[in-house]
ZADOVO-295250 format. One record per residue (C-alpha): x, y, z; residue number from 1. Coordinates in Angstrom, 2 decimals, m for minus. Example, Ala and Ser with C-alpha at 12.3 -4.5 7.8 and 13.67 -1.06 7.14 Angstrom:
<atoms>
       c1       c2       c3    i
    12.30    m4.50     7.80    1
    13.67    m1.06     7.14    2
</atoms>
This chain:
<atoms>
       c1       c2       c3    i
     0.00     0.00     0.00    1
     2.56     2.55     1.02    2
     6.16     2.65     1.70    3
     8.98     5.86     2.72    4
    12.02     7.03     1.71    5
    14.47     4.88     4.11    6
    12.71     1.80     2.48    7
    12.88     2.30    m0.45    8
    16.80     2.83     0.06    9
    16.66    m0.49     1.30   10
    14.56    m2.44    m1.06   11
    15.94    m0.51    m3.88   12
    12.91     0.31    m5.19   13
    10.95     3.69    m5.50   14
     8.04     3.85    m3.76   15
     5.70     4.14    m7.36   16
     7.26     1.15    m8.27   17
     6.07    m0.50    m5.45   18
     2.88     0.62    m4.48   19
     0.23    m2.23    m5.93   20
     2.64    m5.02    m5.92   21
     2.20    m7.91    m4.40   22
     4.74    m9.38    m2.10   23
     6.12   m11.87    m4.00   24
     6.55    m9.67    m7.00   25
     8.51    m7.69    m5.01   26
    10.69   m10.23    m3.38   27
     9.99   m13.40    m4.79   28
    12.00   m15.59    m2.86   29
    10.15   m13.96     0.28   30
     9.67   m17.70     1.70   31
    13.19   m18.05     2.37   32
    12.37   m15.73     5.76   33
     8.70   m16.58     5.96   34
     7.82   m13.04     5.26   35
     4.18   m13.80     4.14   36
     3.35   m16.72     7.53   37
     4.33   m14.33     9.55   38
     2.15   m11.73     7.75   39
    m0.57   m13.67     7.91   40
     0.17   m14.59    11.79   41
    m0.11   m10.90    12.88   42
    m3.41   m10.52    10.65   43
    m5.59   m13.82    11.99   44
    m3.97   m13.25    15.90   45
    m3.63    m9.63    16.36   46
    m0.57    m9.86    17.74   47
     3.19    m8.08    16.69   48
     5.77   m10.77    15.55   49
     9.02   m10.63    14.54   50
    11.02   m12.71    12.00   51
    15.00   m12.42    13.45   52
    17.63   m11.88    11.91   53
    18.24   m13.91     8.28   54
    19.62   m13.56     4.95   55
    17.61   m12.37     1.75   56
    18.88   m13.33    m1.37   57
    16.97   m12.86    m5.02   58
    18.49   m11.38    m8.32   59
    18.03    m8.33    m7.45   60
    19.78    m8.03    m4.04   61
    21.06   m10.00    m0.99   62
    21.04    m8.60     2.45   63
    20.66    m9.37     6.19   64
    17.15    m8.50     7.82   65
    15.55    m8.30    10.80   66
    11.19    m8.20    10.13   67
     9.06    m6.41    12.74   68
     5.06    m7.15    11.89   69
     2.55    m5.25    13.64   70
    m1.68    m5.20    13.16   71
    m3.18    m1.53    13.39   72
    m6.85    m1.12    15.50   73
    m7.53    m0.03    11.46   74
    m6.78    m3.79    10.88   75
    m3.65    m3.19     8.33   76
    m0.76    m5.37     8.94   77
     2.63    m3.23     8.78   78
     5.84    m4.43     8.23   79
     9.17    m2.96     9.08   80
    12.59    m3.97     8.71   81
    16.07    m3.30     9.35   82
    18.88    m3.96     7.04   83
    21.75    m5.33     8.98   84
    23.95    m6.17     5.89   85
    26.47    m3.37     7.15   86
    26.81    m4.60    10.88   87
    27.09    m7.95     9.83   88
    29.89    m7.14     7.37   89
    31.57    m5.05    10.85   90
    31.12    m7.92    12.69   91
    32.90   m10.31     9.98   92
</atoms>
């Protein structure tokens, strides 16, 4: 539905681009971190989940990412993530 400026940094991806995609078109290998489970999780229980810390890979990019899903009172299911490529890398 909607997406900001530090996102689309992340993603790579502008936020016209992205705006009436579905999930899987924008990261189609999205069940490598159970993006979409977890999405539905939060929706059916209410309840904020988090997917910890795992690697992303498609053709388009490869990263480390932490998911944080939450359900609005409006009933919307948000997702936000963290890139941790760049700590990992400091870590390393």
């Amino acid at each position: 539905v909607d997406t900001n400026k530090f996102a689309e940094k992340i993603m790579h991806y502008k936020t016209e681009d992205v705006v009436g995609k579905t999930i899987k078109e924008l990261f189609p290998r999205e069940a490598s971190i159970g993006l979409i489970e977890k999405l539905k999780e939060s929706f059916l229980t209410g309840k904020s989940t988090a997917i910890p810390l795992k690697q992303y890979q498609d053709d388009r990019i490869t990263q480390w990412v932490e998911n944080y899903i939450f359900k609005l009172p409006s009933g919307k299911v948000v997702a936000m993530f963290e890139d941790t490529t760049k700590k990992r890398k400091a870590k390393e």
